[in-house]
C-alpha positions, 0 to 999 in steps of 0.5 A: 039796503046793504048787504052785510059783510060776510061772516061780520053778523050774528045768527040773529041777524041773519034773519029774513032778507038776509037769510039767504045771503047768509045761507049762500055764503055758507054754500059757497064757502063749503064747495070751495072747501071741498075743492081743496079737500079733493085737490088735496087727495089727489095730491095725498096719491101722487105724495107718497115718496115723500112720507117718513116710514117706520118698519112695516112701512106704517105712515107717520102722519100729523093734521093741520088746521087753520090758525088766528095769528102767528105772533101768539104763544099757542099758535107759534108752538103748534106751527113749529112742530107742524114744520119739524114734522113736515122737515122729518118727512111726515105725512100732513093728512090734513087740509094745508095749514092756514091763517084765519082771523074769522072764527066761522072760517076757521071752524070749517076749514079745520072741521074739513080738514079732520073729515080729510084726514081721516079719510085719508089714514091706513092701518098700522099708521102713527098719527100725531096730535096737538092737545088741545084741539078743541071738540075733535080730539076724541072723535079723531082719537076713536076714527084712528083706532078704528082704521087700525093706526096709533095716536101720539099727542103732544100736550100744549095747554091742559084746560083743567088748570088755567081756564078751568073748562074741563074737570081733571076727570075730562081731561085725563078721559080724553087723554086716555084715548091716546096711545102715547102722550108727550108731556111737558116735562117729568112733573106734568107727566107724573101729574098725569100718572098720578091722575089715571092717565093710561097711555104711554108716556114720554117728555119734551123737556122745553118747547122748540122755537123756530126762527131764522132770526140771529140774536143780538149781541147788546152793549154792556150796561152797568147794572143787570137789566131784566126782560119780561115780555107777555101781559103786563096788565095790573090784572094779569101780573100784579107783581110787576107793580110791586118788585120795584119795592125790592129793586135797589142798583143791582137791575133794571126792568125791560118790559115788552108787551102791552097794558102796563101802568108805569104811573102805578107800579112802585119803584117806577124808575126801574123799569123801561116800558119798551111796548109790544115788538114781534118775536122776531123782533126781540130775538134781533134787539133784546134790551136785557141781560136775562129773561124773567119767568114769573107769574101772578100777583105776588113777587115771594111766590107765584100765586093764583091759578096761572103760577099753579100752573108753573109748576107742571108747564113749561112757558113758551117765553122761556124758549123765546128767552133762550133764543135771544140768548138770555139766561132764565130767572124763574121761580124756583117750584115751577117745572121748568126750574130743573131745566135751568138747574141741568142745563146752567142757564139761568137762576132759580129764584124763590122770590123775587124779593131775593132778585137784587141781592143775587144779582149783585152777587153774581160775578162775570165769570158765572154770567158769561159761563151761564150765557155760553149754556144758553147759546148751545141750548138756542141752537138746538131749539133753533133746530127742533131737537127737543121735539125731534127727539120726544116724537122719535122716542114715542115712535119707536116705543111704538113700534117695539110694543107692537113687535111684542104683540 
């Protein structure tokens, strides 16, 4: 018989012959995690000249886990501000970070990488935290505090709005063991307020993105062309199947991702299905004057729980917009509407059913002002800044109400 692929079966499946291969695998796996959690220690003693301090020398800290894939929205945000934190100087308490495809794999390496760091936390150190993480947020949150350090989070995705898996009491609960808590924007964060949350907090005010990729400089076309990159599906976004009823000559469509239906959507000759490209990709060759943030199954507003969601997030494909140099179209209600507005960078839109007529009312002069706006935003992206500056707020918050104790 063939000895089934490690980790590839079910629970089920591994019953009788093929229990034991299951139960050795598991074994195996486990030592060698273990070496690299004492590699790691015996690393963590010899490292300290590296480690950022701030006054009574408390140690900021953070904690890597394991990953699925780079390319993901999610998984993109959290490696970033891994990388700012380890460019600042703080201190990786965790096992290294890693990129596992396999479920199994992935929930003991982080399960390992938490018992680590733990372990490896001294009174009075910051340690900072990426929210959501899974099933450990509370038990970390609770170890910190008993070892004597403070907790920051950094708020990605808020499961009580899109996916539903937690009740807005759970959520804020599990938000509350925090000290500190960065929050997207000052909606979310009065969403917070408003919702009992009792740590301290602050805004990040858009995601950073990372990459060495230079931005392209495309030829000039004769109308506006529009990027939209993520799903395309008729499910996911609905709209996409229905603004081309609104588009007359002011702009075209360029969109990148994957399932869209050109044969269903109405106005079909606007729009150019370019597929899926990475990032990095895009960032060298958007085809596109702006980049579209919208969401949902209706073109006058952004319906449905992810356009609910609008109004409080802010969209990772925004930052990756700014970094192809691409002034913003978005809905005018969602969060990161005001940022636009501050900044100059792009229109706000109330519907997009409004899309053709502003742009055909849109002149050089304001285009090419919008694009110099962006080109400043990018780079500080490009640098981390947006983060760099929402962390070092809450460390120094930090430490001013500990001097005040």
């Amino acid at each position: 018989m063939e000895e089934p692929e490690i980790f590839k079966y079910s629970f089920g499946d591994a019953l009788g012959d093929h229990k034991i291969t299951f139960v050795c695998h598991i074994t195996c796996f486990s030592i060698l995690l273990l070496t690299f959690v004492f590699i790691d220690l015996f690393k963590s003693v010899n490292d300290i000249n590296l480690c950022f301090y701030i006054k009574l020398k408390s140690m900021v800290c953070y904690l890597s886990k394991s990953y699925k894939e780079v390319n993901s929205a999610g998984s993109k945000a959290k490696m970033d501000i891994e990388r700012i934190m380890e460019d600042l100087g703080f201190r990786n308490v965790g096992l290294r970070q890693a990129l596992f495809s396999n479920a199994v794999i992935a929930y003991f390496y982080t399960l390992f990488s938490v018992l680590k760091g733990i372990f490896c936390l001294h009174k009075d150190d910051v340690l900072v935290l990426q929210y959501p993480l899974k099933k450990y947020y509370s038990f970390i949150c609770n170890a910190a505090h008993w070892k004597g350090c403070k907790v920051i989070t950094v708020i990605h995705d808020l499961g009580s709005f899109r996916r539903k898996r937690l009740t807005v009491e759970q959520e804020i609960a599990r938000l509350n063991h925090s000290d500190y808590v960065i929050a997207h924007n000052k909606k979310m964060k009065g969403w917070l307020e408003n919702h009992g949350c009792k740590a301290l907090l602050g805004t990040l005010g858009i995601f950073d993105y990372l990459s060495s990729t230079m931005a392209s400089a495309p030829e000039p076309s004769e109308t506006f062309r529009v990027l939209y990159a993520g799903g395309l599906s008729l499910r996911k976004n609905a709209f996409l199947y229905e603004v081309g009823k609104y588009i007359h000559s002011s702009c075209r469509f360029s969109l990148y991702g994957n399932g869209f239906e050109l044969e269903n959507a109405a106005g079909k000759e606007f729009f150019d299905y370019m597929g899926f490209v990475s990032s990095d990709d895009l960032i060298a060759g958007a085809q596109g004057d702006f980049g579209l943030v919208w969401d949902g199954a209706s073109v006058s507003s952004c319906t449905g729980d992810f356009g609910e969601y609008l109004q409080y997030n802010n969209p990772h494909k925004t930052s990756l917009y700014i970094r192809c140099n691409l002034p913003v179209i978005i809905w005018n209600k969602a969060a990161l509407a005001d940022f636009v507005r501050e900044n100059g960078i792009g229109l706000c839109l109330d519907s997009l059913e409004d899309l053709d007529a502003t742009l055909a009312a849109l002149t050089p002069e304001q285009y090419q002002t919008m694009k110099r706006n962006v080109v400043a935003v990018s780079d500080r992206l490009a640098g981390g800044g947006f983060f760099t500056q929402a962390v070092m707020d809450a460390i120094e918050t930090l430490k001013k109400e500990r001097n005040d104790c």
